[in-house]
N, C-alpha and C positions, 0 to 999 in steps of 0.2 A: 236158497233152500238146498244147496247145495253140503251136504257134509263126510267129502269122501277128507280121508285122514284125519276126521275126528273120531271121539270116543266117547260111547252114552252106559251108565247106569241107570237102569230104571227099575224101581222095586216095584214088586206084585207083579211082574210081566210076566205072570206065567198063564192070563187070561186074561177076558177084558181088557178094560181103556191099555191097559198095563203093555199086554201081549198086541194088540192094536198097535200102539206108538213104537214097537219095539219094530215092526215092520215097516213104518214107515219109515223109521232115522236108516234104518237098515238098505232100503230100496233106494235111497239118497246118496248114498254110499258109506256109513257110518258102520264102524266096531260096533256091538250091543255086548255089556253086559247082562243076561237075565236073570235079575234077583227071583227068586220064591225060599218060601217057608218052608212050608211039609210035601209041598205036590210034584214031586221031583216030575214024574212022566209029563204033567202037562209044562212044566219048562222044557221039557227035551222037543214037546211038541213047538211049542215058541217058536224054538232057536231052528228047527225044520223049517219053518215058515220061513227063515229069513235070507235075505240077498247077499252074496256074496260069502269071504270067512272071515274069520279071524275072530268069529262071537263067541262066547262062554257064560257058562252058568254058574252063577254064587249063590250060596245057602245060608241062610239065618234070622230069627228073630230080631223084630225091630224093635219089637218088646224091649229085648238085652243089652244093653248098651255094649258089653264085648263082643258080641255076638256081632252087632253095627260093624265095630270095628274090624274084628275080622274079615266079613266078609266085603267090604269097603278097600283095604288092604288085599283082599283077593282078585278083586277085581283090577286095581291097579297093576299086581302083579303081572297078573293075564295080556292086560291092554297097554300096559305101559302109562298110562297116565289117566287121567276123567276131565274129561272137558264138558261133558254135561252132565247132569243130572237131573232126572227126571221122577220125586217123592210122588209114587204112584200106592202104594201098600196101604190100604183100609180097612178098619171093621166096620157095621152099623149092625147094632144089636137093639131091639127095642125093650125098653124100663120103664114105662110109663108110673109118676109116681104115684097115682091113686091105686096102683096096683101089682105094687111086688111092695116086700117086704125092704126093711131096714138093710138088711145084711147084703142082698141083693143088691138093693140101690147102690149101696157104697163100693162094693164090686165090680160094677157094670163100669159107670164114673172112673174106677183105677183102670179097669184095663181097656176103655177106649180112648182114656186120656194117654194113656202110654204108650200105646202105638200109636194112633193120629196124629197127635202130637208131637209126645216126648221123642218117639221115636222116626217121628221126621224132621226133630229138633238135631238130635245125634247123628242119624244118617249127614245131614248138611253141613255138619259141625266137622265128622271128617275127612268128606269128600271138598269141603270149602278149602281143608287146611292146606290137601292137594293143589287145588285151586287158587290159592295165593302163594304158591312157591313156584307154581309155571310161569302166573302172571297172567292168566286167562281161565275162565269157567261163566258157565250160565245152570241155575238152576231154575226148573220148573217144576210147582207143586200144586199138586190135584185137591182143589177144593171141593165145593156145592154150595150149590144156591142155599141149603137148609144154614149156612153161614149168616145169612142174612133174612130169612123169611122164619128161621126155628123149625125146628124139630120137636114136637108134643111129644110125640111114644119114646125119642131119642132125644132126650135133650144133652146126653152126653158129647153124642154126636156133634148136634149144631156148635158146641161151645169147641168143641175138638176145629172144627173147621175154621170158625171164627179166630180163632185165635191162631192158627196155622196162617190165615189172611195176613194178623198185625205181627204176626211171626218175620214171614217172607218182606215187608215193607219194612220194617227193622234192618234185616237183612242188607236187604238191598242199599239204604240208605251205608251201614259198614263198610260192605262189600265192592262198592263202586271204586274207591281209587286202587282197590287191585286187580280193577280189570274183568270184576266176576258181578255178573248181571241177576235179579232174580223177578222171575212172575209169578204169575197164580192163573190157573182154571178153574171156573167154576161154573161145573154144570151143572143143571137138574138130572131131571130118571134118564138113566142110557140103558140102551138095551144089552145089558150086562148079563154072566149067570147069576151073578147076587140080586139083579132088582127082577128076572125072571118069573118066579113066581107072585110078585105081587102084581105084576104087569098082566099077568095071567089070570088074575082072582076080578072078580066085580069090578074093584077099585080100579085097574086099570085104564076103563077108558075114561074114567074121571080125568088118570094121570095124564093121558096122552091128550085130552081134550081144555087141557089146562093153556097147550099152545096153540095158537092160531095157524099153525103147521097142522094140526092132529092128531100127532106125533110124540115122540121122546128122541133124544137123539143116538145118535150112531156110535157105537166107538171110535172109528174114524174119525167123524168127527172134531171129536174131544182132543182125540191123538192129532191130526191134521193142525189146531191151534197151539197145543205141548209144542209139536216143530216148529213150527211158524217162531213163537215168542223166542227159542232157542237158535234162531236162524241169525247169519251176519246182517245185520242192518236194523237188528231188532232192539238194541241196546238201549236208545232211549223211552224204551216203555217199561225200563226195570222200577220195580214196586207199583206196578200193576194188576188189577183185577177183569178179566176179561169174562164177562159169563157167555156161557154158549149152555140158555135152556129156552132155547127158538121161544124168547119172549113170554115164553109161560110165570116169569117175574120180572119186571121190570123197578129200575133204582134209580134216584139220582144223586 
């Protein structure tokens, strides 16, 4: 767990699981690049939290596929190379279909497939390219359990996930003889500021009383397993699914 003179991209890290993991790679001794969107202050706050220098902050939608690239390209600039990568950037919006309209539905579906997805398809597509011209890379991408149990109010959501799972397993299968490794996290509710308020409402201690912890988990966590799978020694668990939702689903 060691990654001093490595170098991590991680997008969304400008809170949550995101901003989480970017502390840890950091505290290990690792470069961070911190991707965000719009919230420039809370990435400034990120990269305060973090150990040691040489970190930097990249901007852009993952929406955009140039956008990807750019800021993909910025960050190698910065760091010299990306040795890991960590697909942290989510939306979950809920659409339930008995009750939005037509126009809605098909909207929602575009643009959480496009970032969930498309746009953790493109982020890895050109941080990989990186990654096969060094001869070395590992990527790790943030799933959820709703991959596998569905998402009712989000069904965009779950299929976003799901399909990010048989994504990364693809991946992995490619990517192995050049040296570039890939997993997947998937957790249930973390105590994030997106799942905050519903953690907050009635429903809550339904969610936390789902696991035999009584709980949800930590970003930490989440982040603590991101390191781990991206750690030397972790290579043959690439095209792997690890959840960490303290048992609140269980698969086999």
């Amino acid at each position: 767990m060691d990654f001093t003179n490595k170098t991590v991209l991680i997008t969304g890290a400008s809170r949550g699981i995101g901003r989480e993991t970017a502390v840890q790679f950091a505290k290990r001794g690792a470069k961070v690049a911190v991707h965000f969107n719009s919230n420039r202050q809370a990435a400034e706050e990120t990269i305060g939290l973090l150990a040691g220098d040489g970190h930097c902050i990249v901007q852009g939608n993952i929406g955009e596929p140039e956008a990807v690239k750019r800021f993909v390209d910025d960050a190698v600039s910065v760091l010299g190379r990306i040795d890991i990568l960590v697909n942290n950037a989510a939306i979950y919006e809920d659409h339930p279909l008995a009750e939005v309209d037509y126009e809605t539905w098909q909207a929602q579906w575009e643009k959480i497939i496009g970032i969930n997805l498309l746009g953790s398809a493109n982020v890895s597509y050109c941080a990989g390219r990186h990654m096969i011209e060094q001869g070395y890379g590992r990527i790790v991408n943030i799933s959820s359990r709703g991959a596998f149990r569905g998402e009712p109010t989000s069904p965009a959501y779950g299929a976003s996930k799901a399909a990010l799972n048989a994504m990364s397993q693809s991946l992995a299968k490619h990517l192995a003889p050049h040296n570039v490794f890939v997993a997947v996290v998937a957790p249930g509710f973390v105590e994030t500021d997106m799942a905050q308020e519903i953690l907050d409402s009635p429903r809550g201690e339904f969610l936390k009383n789902e696991s035999p912890l009584k709980r949800v988990a930590k970003p930490e966590e989440v982040a603590y397993t991101a390191v781990f799978l991206a750690s030397e020694g972790a290579e043959f668990m690439t095209g792997c699914v690890v959840d960490v939702n303290g048992a609140s689903y269980l698969r086999t």
